[in-house]
N, C-alpha and C positions, 0 to 999 in steps of 0.2 A: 242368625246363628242357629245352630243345631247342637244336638246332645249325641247323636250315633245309636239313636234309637230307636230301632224301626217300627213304624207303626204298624205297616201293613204289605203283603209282596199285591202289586199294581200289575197289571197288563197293557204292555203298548198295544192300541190298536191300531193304529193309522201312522205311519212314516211317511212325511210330504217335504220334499224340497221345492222352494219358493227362492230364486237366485241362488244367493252362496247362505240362503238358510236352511234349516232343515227344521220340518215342525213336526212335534211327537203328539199324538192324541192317546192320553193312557188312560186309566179305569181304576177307580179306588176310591171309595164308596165311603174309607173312612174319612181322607184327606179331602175328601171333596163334598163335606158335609159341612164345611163355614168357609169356603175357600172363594176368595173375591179377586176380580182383577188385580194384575201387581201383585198378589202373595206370594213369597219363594216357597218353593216346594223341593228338595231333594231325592233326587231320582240314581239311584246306584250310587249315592254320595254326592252328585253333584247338583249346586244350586241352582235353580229354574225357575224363572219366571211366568208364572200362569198370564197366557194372554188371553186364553177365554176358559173361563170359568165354566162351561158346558151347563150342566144342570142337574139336579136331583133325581132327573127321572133315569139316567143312565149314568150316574158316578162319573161319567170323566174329566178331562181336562185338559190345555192344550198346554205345551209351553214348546220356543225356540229355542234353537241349539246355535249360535254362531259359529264362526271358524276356528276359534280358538278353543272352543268348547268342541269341538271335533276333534281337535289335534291333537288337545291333550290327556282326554280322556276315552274311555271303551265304546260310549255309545252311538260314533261313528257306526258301528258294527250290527246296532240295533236294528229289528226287524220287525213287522210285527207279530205279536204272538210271543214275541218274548216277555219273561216274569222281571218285575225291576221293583227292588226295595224302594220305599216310599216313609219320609216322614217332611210334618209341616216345622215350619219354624219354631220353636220353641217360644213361647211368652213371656215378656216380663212377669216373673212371680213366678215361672213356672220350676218343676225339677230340672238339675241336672243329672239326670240320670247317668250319662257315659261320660264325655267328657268334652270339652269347649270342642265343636266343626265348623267349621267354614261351608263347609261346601265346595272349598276351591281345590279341586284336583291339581296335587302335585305330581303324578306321573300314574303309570300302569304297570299291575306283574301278574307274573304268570300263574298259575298253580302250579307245583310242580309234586306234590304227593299229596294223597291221603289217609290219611292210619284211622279206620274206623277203630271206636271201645264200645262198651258194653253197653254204654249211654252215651259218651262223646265220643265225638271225634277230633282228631287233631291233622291241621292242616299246615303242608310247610311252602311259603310262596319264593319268586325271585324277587330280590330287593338290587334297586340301582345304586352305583357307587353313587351317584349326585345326594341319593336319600338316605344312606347307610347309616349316614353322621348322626341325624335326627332317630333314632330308632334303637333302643334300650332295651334289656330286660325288664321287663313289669312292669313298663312303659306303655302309653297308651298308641292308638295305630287304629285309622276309619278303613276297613273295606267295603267298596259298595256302600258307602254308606254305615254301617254297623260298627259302632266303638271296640272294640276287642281288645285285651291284656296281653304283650306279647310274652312269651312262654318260653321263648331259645329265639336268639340271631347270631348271624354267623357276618362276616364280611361282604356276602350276596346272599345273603336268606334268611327270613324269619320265620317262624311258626306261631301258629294259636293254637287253644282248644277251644270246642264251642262246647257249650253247655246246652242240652236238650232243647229247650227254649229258644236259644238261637237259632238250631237245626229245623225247628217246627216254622219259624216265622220269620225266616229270610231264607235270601236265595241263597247262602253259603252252605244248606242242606243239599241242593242240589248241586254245584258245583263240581265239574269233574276235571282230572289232569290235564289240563292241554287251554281252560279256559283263562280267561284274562279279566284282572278286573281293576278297578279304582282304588288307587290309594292315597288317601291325606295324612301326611305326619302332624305330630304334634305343634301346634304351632306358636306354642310357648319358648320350644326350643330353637325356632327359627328366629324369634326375636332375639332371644337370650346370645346366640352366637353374633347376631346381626350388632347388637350392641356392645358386644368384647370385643369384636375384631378387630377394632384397633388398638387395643391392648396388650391381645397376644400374637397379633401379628400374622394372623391367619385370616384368607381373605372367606369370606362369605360366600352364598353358594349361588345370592345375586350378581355378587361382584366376578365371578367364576362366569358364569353366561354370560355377563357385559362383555368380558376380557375376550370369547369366544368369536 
């Protein structure tokens, strides 16, 4: 589990397919200061398994990407060179800072503006009707990785604002219009509908792809 806290923006440096995998070698000096075989690690949001631990002399670390982990999330798209939010697993005992993640990407949107301020900026994305449902005002919402407060949604779009801090230590500082990224909803509200369903008679957003 994760909090949507980033620790640190990582660097891919090696992109390898090995069959129908694809292995990412990235760099992050903080996350890979107690990081052992088998630790998940989330990378733009999404959870990774470290299959080599690399080493202290050069921060990085490996993890695979399978096919589903392709399909459903941005980092098909990954190159290397590119900047990817990085945070470890959260510890028993530890803060929750943002708010319960998985790591499990539930789909991808787009940017589709930017409104710089004076100190923040506000960003407003596309939201899919499948994810609409899940997605509130002052409700919470992982991009890439990063917990954020939603601020306005509409029937296909949400917005944030980031706070300075955010701007300085994730990749949502550099993001421009046209870019794609990761998003996980709340996943408290995916139970909570998952177990009224049959109550109010509305199907689920599992039982909606089953019927598909």
């Amino acid at each position: 589990m994760f909090t949507g806290i980033v620790e640190e923006i990582g660097e891919v440096t090696v992109v390898r397919e090995d069959a129908d995998v694809v292995l990412f070698t990235v760099r992050g000096r903080t996350v890979t200061a107690d990081t052992r075989h088998g630790d998940s690690i989330a990378v733009n949001g999404v959870c990774l398994t470290v299959v080599d631990p690399g080493g202290s002399t050069d921060g990085t670390f490996t993890v695979e990407l399978m096919p589903e982990t392709l399909k459903r999330s941005s980092l098909g798209a990954v190159v290397p060179g590119a900047r990817v939010n990085l945070e470890r697993a959260v510890p028993v005992g530890g803060r929750l800072g943002g708010h319960i993640v998985q790591g499990h990407v539930d789909g991808v949107a787009t940017l589709l503006s930017r409104t710089p301020g004076e100190r923040t900026d506000e960003l407003r994305f596309s939201l899919a009707s499948d994810l609409a449902r899940y997605v509130v005002e002052k409700g919470s919402i992982t991009v890439d990785g990063v917990s954020l407060t939603v601020a306005a949604v509409t029937s296909d779009t949400f917005t944030v604002a980031l706070i300075p801090t955010t701007l300085s230590h994730t990749t949502l500082g550099i993001r421009q219009p046209g870019d794609t990224v990761n998003l996980e909803v709340d996943v408290v509200a995916k139970y909570v509908e998952r177990l009224t369903a049959g109550y109010v008679g509305i199907p689920s957003a599992h039982e909606e792809a089953g019927s598909r």
